[in-house]
C-alpha positions as CSV (number, residue, x, y, z in Angstrom):
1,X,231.9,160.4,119.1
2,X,230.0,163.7,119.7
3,X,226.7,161.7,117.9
4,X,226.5,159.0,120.2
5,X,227.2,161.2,123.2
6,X,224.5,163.5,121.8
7,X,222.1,160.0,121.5
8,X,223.1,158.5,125.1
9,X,222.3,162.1,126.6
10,X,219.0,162.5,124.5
11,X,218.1,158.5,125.9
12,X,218.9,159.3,129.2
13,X,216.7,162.3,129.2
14,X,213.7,160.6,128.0
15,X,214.1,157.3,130.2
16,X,214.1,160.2,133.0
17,X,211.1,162.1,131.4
18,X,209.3,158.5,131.0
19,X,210.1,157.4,134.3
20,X,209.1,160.6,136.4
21,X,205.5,160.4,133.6
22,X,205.0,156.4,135.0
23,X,205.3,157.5,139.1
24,X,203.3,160.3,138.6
25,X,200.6,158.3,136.9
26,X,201.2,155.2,139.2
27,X,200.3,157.6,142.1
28,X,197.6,159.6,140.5
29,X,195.9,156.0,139.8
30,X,196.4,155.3,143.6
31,X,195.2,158.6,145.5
32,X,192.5,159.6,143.3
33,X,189.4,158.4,142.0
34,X,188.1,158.8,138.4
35,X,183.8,158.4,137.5
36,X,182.6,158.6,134.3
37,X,179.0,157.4,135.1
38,X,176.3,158.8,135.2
39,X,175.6,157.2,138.8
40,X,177.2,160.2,140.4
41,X,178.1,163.6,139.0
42,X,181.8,163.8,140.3
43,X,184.3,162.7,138.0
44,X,187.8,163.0,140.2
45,X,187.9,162.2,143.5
46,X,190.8,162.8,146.2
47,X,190.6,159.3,148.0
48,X,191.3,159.1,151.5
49,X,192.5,155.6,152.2
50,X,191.1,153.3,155.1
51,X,188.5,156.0,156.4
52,X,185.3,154.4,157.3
53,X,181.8,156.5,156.2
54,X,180.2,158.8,158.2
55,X,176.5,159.0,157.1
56,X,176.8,160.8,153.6
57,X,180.1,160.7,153.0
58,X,181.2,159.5,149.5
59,X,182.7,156.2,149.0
60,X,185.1,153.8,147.0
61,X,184.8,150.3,147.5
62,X,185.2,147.2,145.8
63,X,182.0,145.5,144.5
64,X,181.3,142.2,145.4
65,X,177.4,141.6,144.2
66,X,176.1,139.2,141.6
67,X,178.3,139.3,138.6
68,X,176.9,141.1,135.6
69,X,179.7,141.3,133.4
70,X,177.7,142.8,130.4
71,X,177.8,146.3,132.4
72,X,181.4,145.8,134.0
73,X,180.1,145.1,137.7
74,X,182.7,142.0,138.4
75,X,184.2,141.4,141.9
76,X,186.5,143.7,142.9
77,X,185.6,146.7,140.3
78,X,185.8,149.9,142.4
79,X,182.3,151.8,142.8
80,X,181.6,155.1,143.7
81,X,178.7,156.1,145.6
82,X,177.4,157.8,148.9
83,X,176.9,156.1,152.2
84,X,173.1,156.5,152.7
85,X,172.9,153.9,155.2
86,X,174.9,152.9,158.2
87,X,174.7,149.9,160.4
88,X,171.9,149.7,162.6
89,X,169.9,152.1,160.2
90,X,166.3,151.0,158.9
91,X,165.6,149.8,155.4
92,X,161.8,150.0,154.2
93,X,160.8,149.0,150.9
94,X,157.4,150.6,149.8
95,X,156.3,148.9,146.5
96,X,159.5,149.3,144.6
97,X,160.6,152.6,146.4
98,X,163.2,151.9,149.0
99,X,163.6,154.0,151.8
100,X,166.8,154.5,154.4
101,X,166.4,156.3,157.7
102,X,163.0,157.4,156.4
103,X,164.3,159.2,153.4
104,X,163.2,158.1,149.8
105,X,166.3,156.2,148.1
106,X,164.7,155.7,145.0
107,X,162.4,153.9,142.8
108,X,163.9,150.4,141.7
109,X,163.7,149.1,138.4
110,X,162.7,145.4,137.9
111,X,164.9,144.9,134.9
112,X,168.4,145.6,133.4
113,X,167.7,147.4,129.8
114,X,168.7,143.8,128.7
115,X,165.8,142.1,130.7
116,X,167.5,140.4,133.5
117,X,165.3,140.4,136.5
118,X,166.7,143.2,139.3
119,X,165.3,142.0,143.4
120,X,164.9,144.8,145.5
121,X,166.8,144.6,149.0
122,X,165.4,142.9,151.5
123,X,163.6,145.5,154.3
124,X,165.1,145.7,157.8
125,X,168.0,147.4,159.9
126,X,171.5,147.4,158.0
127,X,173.6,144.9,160.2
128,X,176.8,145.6,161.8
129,X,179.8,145.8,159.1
130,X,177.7,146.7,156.5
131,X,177.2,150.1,154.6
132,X,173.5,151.0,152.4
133,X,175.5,152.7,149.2
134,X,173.4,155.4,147.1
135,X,174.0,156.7,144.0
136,X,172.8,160.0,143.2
137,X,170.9,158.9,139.6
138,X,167.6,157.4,139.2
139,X,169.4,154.5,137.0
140,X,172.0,154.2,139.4
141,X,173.0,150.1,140.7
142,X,173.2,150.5,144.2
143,X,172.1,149.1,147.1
144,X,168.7,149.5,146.1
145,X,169.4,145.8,144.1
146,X,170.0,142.6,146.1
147,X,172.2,141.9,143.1
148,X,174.3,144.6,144.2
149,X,173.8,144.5,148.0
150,X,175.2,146.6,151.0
151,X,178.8,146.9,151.1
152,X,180.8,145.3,153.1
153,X,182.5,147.6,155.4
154,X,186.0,145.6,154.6
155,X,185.3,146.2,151.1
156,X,185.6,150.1,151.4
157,X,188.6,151.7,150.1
158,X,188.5,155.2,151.2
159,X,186.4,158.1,151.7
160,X,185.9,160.2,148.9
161,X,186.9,164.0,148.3
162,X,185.2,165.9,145.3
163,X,188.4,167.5,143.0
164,X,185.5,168.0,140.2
């Protein structure tokens, strides 16, 4: 009798151990943000749900450009980059060097490193609801790429707070 009360107690503390391990991992997958990219040098984020961008601000949102499942950049995969470009904002394109508010963005590559054709973004103020997103690498995706495009201002999760 004193071994399966010594089993049930020993159960019951691990079911509690396991349960407490689940929420805190359930809500550490919810409120922060992890990068491992080389798109941006942050790798956790604090994320601060339903907060628009100000102009720089870091962003999550859920991508929604062309499908290119070989690099993992399907509908709905969160991104991480910096709001570079708000509404109303002017896009120039310069060769393949995009600008944003008159500061350099990058130059844009005109292929994946598997030889799919990348289209720059097309010049011309950012429209209303919409968000130009940088990343701070050269090789960054970001709204440099029609394939990736601006973001759609529904589509942002949260602002983003460095942790490290």
């Amino acid at each position: 009798m004193n071994f399966l009360r010594a089993a049930v107690y020993r159960f019951r503390r691990q079911i509690a151990l396991a349960t407490v391990f689940t929420i805190l991992y359930a809500a550490g997958l919810h409120w922060l943000g992890f990068n491992w990219t080389s798109s941006m040098p942050y790798h956790m984020v604090w994320i601060e749900y339903g907060k628009q961008p100000e102009l720089g601000d870091l962003i999550i949102y859920h991508y929604t450009g062309t499908p290119l499942p070989a690099y993992g950049y399907i509908n709905g995969v969160r991104f991480f980059k910096r709001a570079a470009g708000l509404a109303g904002d002017e896009i120039r394109v310069e060769g393949r060097e995009v600008f944003v508010r008159g500061q350099s963005i990058g130059v844009a590559k005109s292929k994946t490193s598997d030889g799919q054709t990348l289209d720059l973004v097309k010049p011309g103020a950012i429209p209303t609801g919409f968000v130009f997103a940088q990343g701070e690498s050269t090789d960054a995706f970001d709204s440099r790429y029609a394939q990736s495009g601006l973001v759609p201002a529904d589509r942002i999760i949260g602002v983003a707070h460095v942790i490290f």
